[in-house]
N, C-alpha and C positions, 0 to 999 in steps of 0.2 A: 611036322609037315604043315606046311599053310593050306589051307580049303580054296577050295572056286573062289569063294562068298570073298574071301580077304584078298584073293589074289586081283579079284575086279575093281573091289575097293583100293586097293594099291596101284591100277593101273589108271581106271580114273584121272588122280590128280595130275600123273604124269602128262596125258593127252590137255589137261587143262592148260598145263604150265608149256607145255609147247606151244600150244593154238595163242596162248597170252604172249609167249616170246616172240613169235611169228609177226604176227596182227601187232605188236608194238614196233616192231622190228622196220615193216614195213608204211605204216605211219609214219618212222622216223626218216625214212630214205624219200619218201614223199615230200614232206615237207620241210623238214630241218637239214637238210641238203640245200634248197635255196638260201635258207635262213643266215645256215655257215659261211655260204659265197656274200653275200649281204656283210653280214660280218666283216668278214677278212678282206671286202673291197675299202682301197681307201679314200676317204670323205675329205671332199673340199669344206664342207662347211665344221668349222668347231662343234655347233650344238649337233651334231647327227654326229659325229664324234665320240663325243660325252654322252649321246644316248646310246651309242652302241658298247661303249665298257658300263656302263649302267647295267643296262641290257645283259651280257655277259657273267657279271655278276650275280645276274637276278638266276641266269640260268644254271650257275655253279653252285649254288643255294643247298640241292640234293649231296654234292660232297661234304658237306661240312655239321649237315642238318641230320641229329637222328632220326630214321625211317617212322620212331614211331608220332615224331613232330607234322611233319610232312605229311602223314596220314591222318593225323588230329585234323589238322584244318582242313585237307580235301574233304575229310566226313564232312566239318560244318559248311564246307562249302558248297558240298551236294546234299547235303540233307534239305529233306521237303520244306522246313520250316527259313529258311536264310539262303543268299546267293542263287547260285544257277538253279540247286534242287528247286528253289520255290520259284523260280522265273518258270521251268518245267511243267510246275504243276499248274500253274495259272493259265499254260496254255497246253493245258489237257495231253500233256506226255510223261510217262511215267518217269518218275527220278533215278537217278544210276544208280543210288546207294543200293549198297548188296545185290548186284550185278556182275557182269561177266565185262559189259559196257565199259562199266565203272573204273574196274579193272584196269582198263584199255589205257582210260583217261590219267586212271595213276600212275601207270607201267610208263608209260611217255612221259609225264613231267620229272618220275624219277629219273627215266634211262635216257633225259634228254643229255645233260653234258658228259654222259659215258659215249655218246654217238656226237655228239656237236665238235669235242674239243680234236679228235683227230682229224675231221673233214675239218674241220678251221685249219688246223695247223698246215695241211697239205695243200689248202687253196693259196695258201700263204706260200707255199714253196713256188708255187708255179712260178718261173721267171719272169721279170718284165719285158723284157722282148718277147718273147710268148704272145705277150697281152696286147703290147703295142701292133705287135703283125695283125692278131685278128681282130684289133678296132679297126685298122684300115682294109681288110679284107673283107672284114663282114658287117655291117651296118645294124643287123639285127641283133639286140640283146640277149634275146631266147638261143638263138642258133647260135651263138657264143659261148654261151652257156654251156649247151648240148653237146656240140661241136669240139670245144677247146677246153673248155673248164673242168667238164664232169671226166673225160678221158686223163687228163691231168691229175686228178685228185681221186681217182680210183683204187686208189692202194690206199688210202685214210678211208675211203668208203666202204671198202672192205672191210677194214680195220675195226670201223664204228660200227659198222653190221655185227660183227661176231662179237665185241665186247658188248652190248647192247641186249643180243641176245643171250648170253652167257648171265649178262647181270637179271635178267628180267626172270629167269629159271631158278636164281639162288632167291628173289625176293621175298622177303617175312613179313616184315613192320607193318609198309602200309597198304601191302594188298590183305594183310590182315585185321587192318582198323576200317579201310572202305569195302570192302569183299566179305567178309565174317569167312565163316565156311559151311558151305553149302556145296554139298556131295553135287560134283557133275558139272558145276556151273562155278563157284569162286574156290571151291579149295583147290589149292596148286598144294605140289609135291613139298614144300618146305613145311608147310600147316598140317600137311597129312603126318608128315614126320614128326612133328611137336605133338600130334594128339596121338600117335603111338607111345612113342615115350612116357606121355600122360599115363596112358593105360597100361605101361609096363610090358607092353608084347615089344621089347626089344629085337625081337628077330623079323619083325615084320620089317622095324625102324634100321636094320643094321642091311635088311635087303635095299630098302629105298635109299639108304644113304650111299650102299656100295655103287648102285646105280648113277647117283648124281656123282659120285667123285669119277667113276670112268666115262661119265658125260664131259665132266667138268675138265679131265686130265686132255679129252681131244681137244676141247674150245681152246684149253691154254696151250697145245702144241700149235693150233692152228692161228691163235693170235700171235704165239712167237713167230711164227714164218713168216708172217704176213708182215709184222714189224719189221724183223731183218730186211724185206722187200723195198720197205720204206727206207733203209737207213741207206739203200743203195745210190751211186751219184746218176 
């Protein structure tokens, strides 16, 4: 039998690794939602062209990059001594590193082209007749947006919500090179699982695991739905 004492410890990182999936989740619909539509609009000028597949690439960076590269350099780049850490501290704010913040800041640049690439590709579907009716019905860009865009591309937003969230729940690498683990505030459920292991209490490790695969089996039925939704004409 498991005790209180392990069973609190076990549920800990789970509330961590939600509150970081969430809170990334929702930065992402914030912001990288316009970013996407930016993207997939198309540019008269070449060099805003060639910065947006630049761009593009720079974002796809986290597919191709091991988690624990990626987290190498967010450390140096928030650490007190080099980059934003020491811009931080010179104006008397404390730095992310090994933080929940921090967290925040890596869970987004990782789980950005897990949530970018399907909102790209659905703004991209929108029709151009679509587009052309509400330039001339609607003069304002935002209400455009709001209005025609975001409705349109709400099945890729769906889409990048759940896959976003899903990735941000399995993550190891670099929320474990900028985050360490620190009970309540950086260890998320993947780290609690690796230091069980460590310790040999498999059964603790084989609870949390069963957990995240039947977390993990609803994201994937609910991403598949939600794809088929997408393949619809």
């Amino acid at each position: 039998m498991i005790d209180q004492s392990l069973m609190s410890d076990m549920l800990s990182p789970f509330w961590v690794s939600i509150k970081l999936a969430s809170i990334t989740t929702l930065c992402l619909l914030l912001f990288a939602t316009p970013m996407a539509y930016w993207l997939a609009k198309p540019s008269r000028k070449k060099a805003v062209g060639r910065f947006k597949i630049l761009l593009m690439g720079i974002i796809a960076m986290p597919l191709v990059l091991p988690p624990t590269v990626i987290g190498f350099y967010l450390l140096l780049l928030l650490s007190p001594n080099m980059g934003i850490g020491k811009w931080l501290i010179e104006h008397n704010i404390s730095p992310l590193i090994f933080t929940f913040e921090g967290l925040v800041v890596g869970s987004i640049i990782y789980s950005l082209p897990f949530y970018i690439q399907p909102v790209y590709a659905q703004f991209l579907r929108i029709p151009q007749s679509v587009t052309e009716v509400a330039n001339l019905l609607e003069p304002s860009r935002l209400r455009r947006f709001v209005k025609v865009a975001l409705p349109q591309a709400r099945v890729g937003i769906i889409l990048g919500s759940l896959v976003s969230f899903a990735h941000t729940i399995g993550e190891f690498g670099v929320v474990l090179m900028i985050g360490g683990s620190i009970s309540g505030e950086t260890k998320v459920v993947s780290i609690a699982i690796y230091e069980q292991v460590e310790a040999l209490n498999y059964e603790a490790a084989h609870m949390m695991s069963g957990i995240l695969i039947v977390m993990g089996v609803v994201m994937v039925a609910l991403i598949a739905s939600v794809s088929r939704m997408s393949q619809r004409p």
